[in-house]
C-alpha positions, 0 to 999 in steps of 0.5 A: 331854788335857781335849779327849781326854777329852771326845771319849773321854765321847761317844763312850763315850756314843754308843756306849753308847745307840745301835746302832754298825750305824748308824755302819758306815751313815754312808757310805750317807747319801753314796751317797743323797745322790748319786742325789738330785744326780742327780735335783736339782742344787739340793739341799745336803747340809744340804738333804738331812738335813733332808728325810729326818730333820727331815720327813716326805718322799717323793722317788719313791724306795721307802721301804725305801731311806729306812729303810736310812739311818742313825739313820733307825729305831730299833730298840729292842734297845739296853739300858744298864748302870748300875755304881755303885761302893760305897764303904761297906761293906755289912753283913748281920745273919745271924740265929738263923732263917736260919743255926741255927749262927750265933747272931747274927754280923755279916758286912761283904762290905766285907771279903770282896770286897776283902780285900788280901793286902798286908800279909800279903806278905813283899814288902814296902817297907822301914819306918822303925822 
Protein backbone atom coordinates (compact mmCIF):
# COMPACT_ATOMS: atom_id res chain seq x y z
CA UNK A 1 0.00 0.00 0.00
CA UNK A 2 2.73 2.56 1.19
CA UNK A 3 4.80 1.55 -2.14
CA UNK A 4 1.42 2.48 -4.35
CA UNK A 5 1.12 5.40 -2.54
CA UNK A 6 4.79 6.60 -3.21
CA UNK A 7 4.66 5.84 -6.89
CA UNK A 8 0.88 7.48 -7.00
CA UNK A 9 2.96 11.04 -5.51
CA UNK A 10 5.41 11.00 -8.23
CA UNK A 11 3.92 10.24 -10.76
CA UNK A 12 1.07 12.93 -9.61
CA UNK A 13 4.21 15.34 -9.28
CA UNK A 14 5.88 14.37 -12.49
CA UNK A 15 2.87 14.93 -14.29
CA UNK A 16 1.99 17.86 -12.67
CA UNK A 17 5.53 19.99 -13.46
CA UNK A 18 6.47 18.35 -16.67
CA UNK A 19 4.74 18.24 -20.24
CA UNK A 20 3.18 14.68 -20.51
CA UNK A 21 4.16 14.93 -24.70
CA UNK A 22 7.48 14.48 -23.37
CA UNK A 23 6.44 10.88 -21.98
CA UNK A 24 4.59 9.89 -25.15
CA UNK A 25 8.52 10.83 -26.75
CA UNK A 26 10.10 8.25 -24.46
CA UNK A 27 10.27 5.77 -27.33
CA UNK A 28 11.91 8.16 -29.70
CA UNK A 29 15.33 7.95 -27.23
CA UNK A 30 15.14 4.29 -28.41
CA UNK A 31 14.92 4.63 -32.28
CA UNK A 32 17.98 7.52 -31.68
CA UNK A 33 19.72 5.49 -29.71
CA UNK A 34 19.61 2.81 -32.46
CA UNK A 35 21.03 4.87 -35.50
CA UNK A 36 23.86 5.92 -32.88
CA UNK A 37 24.77 1.88 -32.79
CA UNK A 38 24.77 1.82 -36.18
CA UNK A 39 27.26 4.82 -36.33
CA UNK A 40 29.18 3.45 -33.11
CA UNK A 41 29.04 -0.19 -31.76
CA UNK A 42 30.93 1.02 -28.58
CA UNK A 43 28.51 3.38 -27.26
CA UNK A 44 26.27 2.16 -24.21
CA UNK A 45 23.02 3.48 -23.44
CA UNK A 46 23.95 5.27 -20.44
CA UNK A 47 26.71 6.52 -22.90
CA UNK A 48 24.19 7.79 -24.98
CA UNK A 49 22.19 9.81 -22.29
CA UNK A 50 24.71 11.29 -20.88
CA UNK A 51 26.23 12.90 -24.39
CA UNK A 52 22.83 14.16 -25.34
CA UNK A 53 21.59 15.67 -21.81
CA UNK A 54 24.56 15.83 -19.60
CA UNK A 55 26.87 17.77 -22.58
CA UNK A 56 26.97 19.71 -25.02
CA UNK A 57 27.45 17.27 -27.97
CA UNK A 58 27.45 17.24 -31.93
CA UNK A 59 27.02 13.68 -33.60
CA UNK A 60 26.56 14.83 -37.35
CA UNK A 61 23.03 14.48 -36.91
CA UNK A 62 20.84 17.92 -37.69
CA UNK A 63 20.37 19.27 -34.40
CA UNK A 64 16.41 19.66 -34.91
CA UNK A 65 16.74 15.46 -34.41
CA UNK A 66 18.55 16.00 -30.84
CA UNK A 67 15.65 18.75 -30.03
CA UNK A 68 12.76 16.20 -30.76
CA UNK A 69 14.22 13.93 -27.89
CA UNK A 70 12.25 13.92 -24.70
CA UNK A 71 12.79 16.25 -21.90
CA UNK A 72 15.46 17.60 -24.16
CA UNK A 73 13.68 21.58 -24.51
CA UNK A 74 11.77 23.12 -22.03
CA UNK A 75 9.05 24.84 -23.15
CA UNK A 76 7.83 26.72 -20.32
CA UNK A 77 3.86 26.42 -20.73
CA UNK A 78 3.61 24.26 -17.85
CA UNK A 79 2.03 26.22 -14.85
CA UNK A 80 1.12 24.61 -11.21
CA UNK A 81 -2.12 25.15 -8.92
CA UNK A 82 -1.88 25.42 -5.41
CA UNK A 83 -5.16 24.13 -3.35
CA UNK A 84 -4.96 24.66 0.24
CA UNK A 85 -7.54 23.49 2.23
CA UNK A 86 -9.18 26.08 4.73
CA UNK A 87 -9.93 24.55 8.06
CA UNK A 88 -11.02 27.96 10.15
CA UNK A 89 -13.86 29.66 9.20
CA UNK A 90 -13.34 32.94 7.18
CA UNK A 91 -15.07 35.98 8.60
CA UNK A 92 -15.85 39.07 6.85
CA UNK A 93 -16.86 42.37 8.86
CA UNK A 94 -19.84 44.20 6.17
CA UNK A 95 -20.00 47.46 7.53
CA UNK A 96 -22.46 50.34 7.41
CA UNK A 97 -20.38 52.35 3.90
CA UNK A 98 -20.35 49.01 1.91
CA UNK A 99 -23.93 47.44 2.68
CA UNK A 100 -26.42 50.76 4.12
CA UNK A 101 -28.90 47.84 4.82
CA UNK A 102 -26.62 45.84 7.03
CA UNK A 103 -25.69 47.93 9.94
CA UNK A 104 -22.84 45.82 11.28
CA UNK A 105 -23.43 42.18 10.36
CA UNK A 106 -20.75 39.52 10.57
CA UNK A 107 -21.05 36.77 7.91
CA UNK A 108 -18.64 33.36 8.28
CA UNK A 109 -18.45 31.76 4.63
CA UNK A 110 -17.60 28.73 7.05
CA UNK A 111 -21.15 28.43 7.20
CA UNK A 112 -22.25 29.43 3.81
CA UNK A 113 -20.07 27.01 1.61
CA UNK A 114 -20.17 24.10 3.91
CA UNK A 115 -23.65 24.02 5.27
CA UNK A 116 -24.97 20.22 5.85
CA UNK A 117 -28.21 19.58 5.46
CA UNK A 118 -27.93 16.31 7.73
CA UNK A 119 -29.35 17.23 10.51
CA UNK A 120 -32.28 18.65 8.80
CA UNK A 121 -32.88 15.19 7.02
CA UNK A 122 -35.73 13.08 8.18
CA UNK A 123 -33.02 10.01 7.53
CA UNK A 124 -31.52 9.79 9.93
CA UNK A 125 -29.97 6.96 12.32
CA UNK A 126 -31.66 6.02 15.40
CA UNK A 127 -30.66 7.72 18.72
CA UNK A 128 -30.37 6.77 22.33
CA UNK A 129 -32.89 8.76 24.23
Amino acid sequence: MQRKLIIFFIATFLISTTEIGHFLKIPLIFTHFQTHKERNKDISFVGFLALHYLDEYSDGIPDEVDKTLPFKVCNESVFQLTWIAQTEPIRLDIDKGILPLVLKHRLSLHKILFQSSYLDSIWQPPRLV
